[in-house]
C-alpha positions in Angstrom: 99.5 89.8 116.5 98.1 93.5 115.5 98.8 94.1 111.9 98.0 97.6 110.1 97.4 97.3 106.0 98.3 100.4 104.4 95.7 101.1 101.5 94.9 103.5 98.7 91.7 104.7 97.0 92.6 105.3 93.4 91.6 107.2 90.5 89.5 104.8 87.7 92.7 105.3 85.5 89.9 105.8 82.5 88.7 109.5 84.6 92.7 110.4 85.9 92.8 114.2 85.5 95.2 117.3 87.2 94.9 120.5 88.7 96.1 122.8 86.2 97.5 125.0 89.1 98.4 122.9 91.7 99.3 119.5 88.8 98.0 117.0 91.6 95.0 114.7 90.4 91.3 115.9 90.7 89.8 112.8 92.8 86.5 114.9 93.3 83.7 113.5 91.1 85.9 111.1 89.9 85.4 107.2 89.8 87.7 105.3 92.7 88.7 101.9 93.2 90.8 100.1 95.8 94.4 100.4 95.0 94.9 96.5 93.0 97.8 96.3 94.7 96.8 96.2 98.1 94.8 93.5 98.2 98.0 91.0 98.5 99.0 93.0 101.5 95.3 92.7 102.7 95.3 88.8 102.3 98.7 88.3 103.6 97.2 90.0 106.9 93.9 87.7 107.4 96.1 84.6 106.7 99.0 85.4 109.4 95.5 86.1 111.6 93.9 83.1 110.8 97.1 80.8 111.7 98.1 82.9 114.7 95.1 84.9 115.7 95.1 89.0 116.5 93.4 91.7 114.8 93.8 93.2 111.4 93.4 96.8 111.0 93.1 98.3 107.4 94.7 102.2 107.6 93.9 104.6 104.7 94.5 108.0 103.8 92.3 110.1 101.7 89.2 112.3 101.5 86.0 111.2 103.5 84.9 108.8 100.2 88.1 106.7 100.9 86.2 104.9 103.5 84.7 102.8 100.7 88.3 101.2 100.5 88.1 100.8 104.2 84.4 98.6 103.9 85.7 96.7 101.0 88.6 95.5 103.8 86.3 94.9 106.4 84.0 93.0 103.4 86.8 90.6 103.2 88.2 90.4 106.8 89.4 93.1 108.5 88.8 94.1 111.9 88.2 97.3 111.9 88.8 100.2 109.8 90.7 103.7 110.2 90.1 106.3 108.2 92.9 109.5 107.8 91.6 112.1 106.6 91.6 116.1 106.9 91.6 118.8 104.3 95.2 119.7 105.5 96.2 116.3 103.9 95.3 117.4 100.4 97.9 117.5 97.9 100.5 115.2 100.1 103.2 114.3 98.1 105.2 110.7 98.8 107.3 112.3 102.0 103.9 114.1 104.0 101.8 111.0 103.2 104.4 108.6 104.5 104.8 110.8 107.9 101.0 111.8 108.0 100.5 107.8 108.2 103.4 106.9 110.3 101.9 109.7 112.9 98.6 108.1 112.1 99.6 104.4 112.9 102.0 106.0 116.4 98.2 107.4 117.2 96.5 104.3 116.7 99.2 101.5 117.5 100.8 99.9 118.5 101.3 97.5 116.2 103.5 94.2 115.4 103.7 94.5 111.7 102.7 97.0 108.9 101.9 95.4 105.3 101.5 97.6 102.3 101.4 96.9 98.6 104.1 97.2 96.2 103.0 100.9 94.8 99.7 102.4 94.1 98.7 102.8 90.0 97.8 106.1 90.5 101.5 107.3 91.4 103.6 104.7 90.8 106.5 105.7 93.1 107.3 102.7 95.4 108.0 105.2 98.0 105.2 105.2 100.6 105.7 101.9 102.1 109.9 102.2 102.9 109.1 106.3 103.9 106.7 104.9 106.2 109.0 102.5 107.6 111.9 105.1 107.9 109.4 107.5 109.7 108.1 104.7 112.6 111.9 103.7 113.0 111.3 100.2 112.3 113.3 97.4 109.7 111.8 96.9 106.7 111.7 94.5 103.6 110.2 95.3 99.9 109.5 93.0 97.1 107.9 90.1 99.9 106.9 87.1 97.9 106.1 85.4 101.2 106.1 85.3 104.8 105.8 83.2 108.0 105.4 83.9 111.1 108.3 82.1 113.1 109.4 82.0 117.0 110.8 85.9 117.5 109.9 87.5 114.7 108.7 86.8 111.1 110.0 84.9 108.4 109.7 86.3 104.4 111.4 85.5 100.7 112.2 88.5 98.9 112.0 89.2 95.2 115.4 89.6 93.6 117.0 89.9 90.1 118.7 86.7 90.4 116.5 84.8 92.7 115.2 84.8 96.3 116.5 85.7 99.4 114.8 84.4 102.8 115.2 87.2 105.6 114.1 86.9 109.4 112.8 90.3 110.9 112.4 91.0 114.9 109.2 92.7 115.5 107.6 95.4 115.0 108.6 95.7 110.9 106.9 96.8 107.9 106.8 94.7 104.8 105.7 95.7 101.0 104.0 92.5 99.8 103.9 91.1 95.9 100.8 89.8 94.1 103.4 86.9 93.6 102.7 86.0 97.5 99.1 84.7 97.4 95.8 85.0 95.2 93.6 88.0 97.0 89.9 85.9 98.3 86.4 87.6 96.9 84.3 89.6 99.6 81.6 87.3 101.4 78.3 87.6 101.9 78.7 87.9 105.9 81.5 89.9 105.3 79.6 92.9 103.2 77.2 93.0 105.8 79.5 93.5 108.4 81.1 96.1 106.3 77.9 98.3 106.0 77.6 98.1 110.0 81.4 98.9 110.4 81.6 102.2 112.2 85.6 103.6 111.0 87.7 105.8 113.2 88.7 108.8 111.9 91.8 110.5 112.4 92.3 114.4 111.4 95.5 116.5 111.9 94.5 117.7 115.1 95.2 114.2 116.4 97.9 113.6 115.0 100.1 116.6 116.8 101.3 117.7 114.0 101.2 121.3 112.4 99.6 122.7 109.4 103.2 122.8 107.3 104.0 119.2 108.1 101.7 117.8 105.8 99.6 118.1 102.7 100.7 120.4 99.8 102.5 122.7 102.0 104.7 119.9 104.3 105.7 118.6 100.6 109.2 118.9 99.7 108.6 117.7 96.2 106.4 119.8 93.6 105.1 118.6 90.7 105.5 122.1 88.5 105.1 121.6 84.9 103.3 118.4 82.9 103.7 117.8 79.0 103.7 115.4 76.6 107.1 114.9 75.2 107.2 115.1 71.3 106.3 113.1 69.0 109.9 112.7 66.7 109.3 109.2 65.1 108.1 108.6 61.8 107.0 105.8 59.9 108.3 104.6 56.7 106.7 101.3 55.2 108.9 99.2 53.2 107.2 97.6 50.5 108.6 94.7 47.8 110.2 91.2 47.2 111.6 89.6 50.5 115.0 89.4 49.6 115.1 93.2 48.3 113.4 94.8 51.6 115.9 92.8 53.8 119.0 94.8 51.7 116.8 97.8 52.1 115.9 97.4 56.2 120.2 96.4 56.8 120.9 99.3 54.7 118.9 101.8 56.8 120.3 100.0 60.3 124.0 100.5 59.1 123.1 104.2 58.5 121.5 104.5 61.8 118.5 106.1 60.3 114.9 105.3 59.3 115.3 107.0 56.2 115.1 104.9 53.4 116.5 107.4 50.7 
C-alpha cells in the first residue's frame, strides 16, 4: 500500500503575525513547528505499513524551510519526503492549496490512500483535507477515530455527535484522522539519522502543469481583506455583601437582562 500524509509547517502561535497589505501570515523569520495535528495522520500511516507493508510518503506544501516538517516524518518513519514548494504558491488560500496538492500528489502518485490531520492551528478551516479529496476525485471520510485495512478496501469509525459510525471505503480514498485514533511515537535515534541523509523531492509549479493564476494568492477565490479586533462592550460590576442580599441583587439584574446593578 502507498500512502501520502498531508502535513503543515506552522507558525510558533507565540510569533503569528500578518501582512498588513496582503492580511496572510508572515512565516519569514518566524519560528515553525510541525502542524500537532498531523502527527496522528503520520502514525496512522507507519502502522497500516507495518501490518501490511508499502511505503509511506510525507507531502507538504510551503516555503523551502518546510522541509524540516518533512525530516521530522522521515525521523519517525516515513519513506521518503516531498517537498511543494514555489514562490507562485505564496499566499494560497484553502481552495489553491488543496488543488496545488491534489496536482502535486497526480504528479507524484499514484497512491492507495491519502491521510491528513483534522485542521492545521494556524488556520483552522477544516477545509484542506475534503478540497483535496474533491480535487483527486476520490471518496472521502473526516473525523476517523480508526481504521483497518480489510479485504477491498479499508475499514474506519468515524467521529459523530451521537456516537460512531464504521464505514468501508474502496481504494484509492482520503481520510482526515483524529488524535482520538492513536498516541503519535517519539522520533528515534536511527530514525533522525536517516532524516539528515534524506534527500526530498521537490515539486515547483512548472511540474505541476498548472498556470501562474491557478494557485497562490492570485488562483484564490477567497481574500482575507480587513482584520480587527471586535470591541470590547462588556463591563464588570462586582457585587459585594451578605450571601443572601447579593443573591436578590444577581436575580434582580438577570430578570432585567442587564448587568447593571442600579
Amino acid at each position: 500500500m502507498r500512502i501520502a500524509v498531508c502535513l503543515k509547517q506552522v507558525p510558533n502561535t507565540s510569533e503569528m503575525r500578518l501582512d498588513p497589505e496582503t492580511h496572510t501570515l508572515i512565516r519569514s523569520g518566524v519560528a515553525a513547528v510541525l502542524n500537532p495535528l498531523d502527527e496522528f495522520p503520520l502514525e496512522a500511516a507507519l502502522r497500516l505499513r507495518q501490518a501490511l507493508g508499502g511505503e509511506v510518503v510525507a507531502v507538504t506544501m510551503g516555503p523551502p524551510q518546510a522541509e524540516e516538517v518533512l525530516r521530522k516524518a522521515v525521523a519517525m518513519g516515513a519513506d521518503s519526503g516531498l517537498l511543494v514548494s514555489d514562490r507562485a504558491f505564496a499566499g494560497a488560500d484553502t481552495w489553491a492549496t488543496s488543488l496545488t496538492l491534489a496536482r502535486a500528489l497526480q504528479a507524484s502518485g499514484p497512491y492507495d490512500l491519502v491521510l491528513c490531520g483534522k485542521q492545521a492551528i494556524d488556520g483552522d478551516t477544516a477545509q484542506v483535507g475534503p478540497g483535496l479529496a474533491a480535487h483527486l476525485g476520490i471518496p472521502q471520510v473526516t473525523g476517523v477515530t480508526a481504521l483497518r485495512a480489510v479485504a477491498g478496501g479499508i475499514e474506519v469509525d468515524r467521529q459523530l455527535d451521537g456516537g460512531t459510525a464504521t464505514l468501508h471505503l474502496a481504494l484509492p480514498a482520503l481520510l482526515t484522522v483524529l488524535k482520538e485514533a492513536n498516541e503519535p511515537r517519539l522520533p528515534s535515534l536511527s530514525g533522525r539519522l536517516r532524516a539528515q541523509r534524506a534527500a526530498c523531492r521537490r515539486l515547483g509549479l512548472g511540474d505541476l502543469a498548472m498556470a501562474p493564476v491557478e494557485t497562490g494568492l492570485k488562483g484564490s477565490p477567497t481574500r482575507v481583506v480587513r482584520i480587527a479586533a471586535p470591541p470590547a462592550t462588556r463591563r464588570l460590576t462586582r457585587l459585594e455583601g451578605p450571601p443572601e442580599e447579593l443573591a436578590a441583587r444577581l436575580a434582580a439584574i438577570l430578570r432585567e437582562g442587564t448587568n447593571d446593578p442600579s
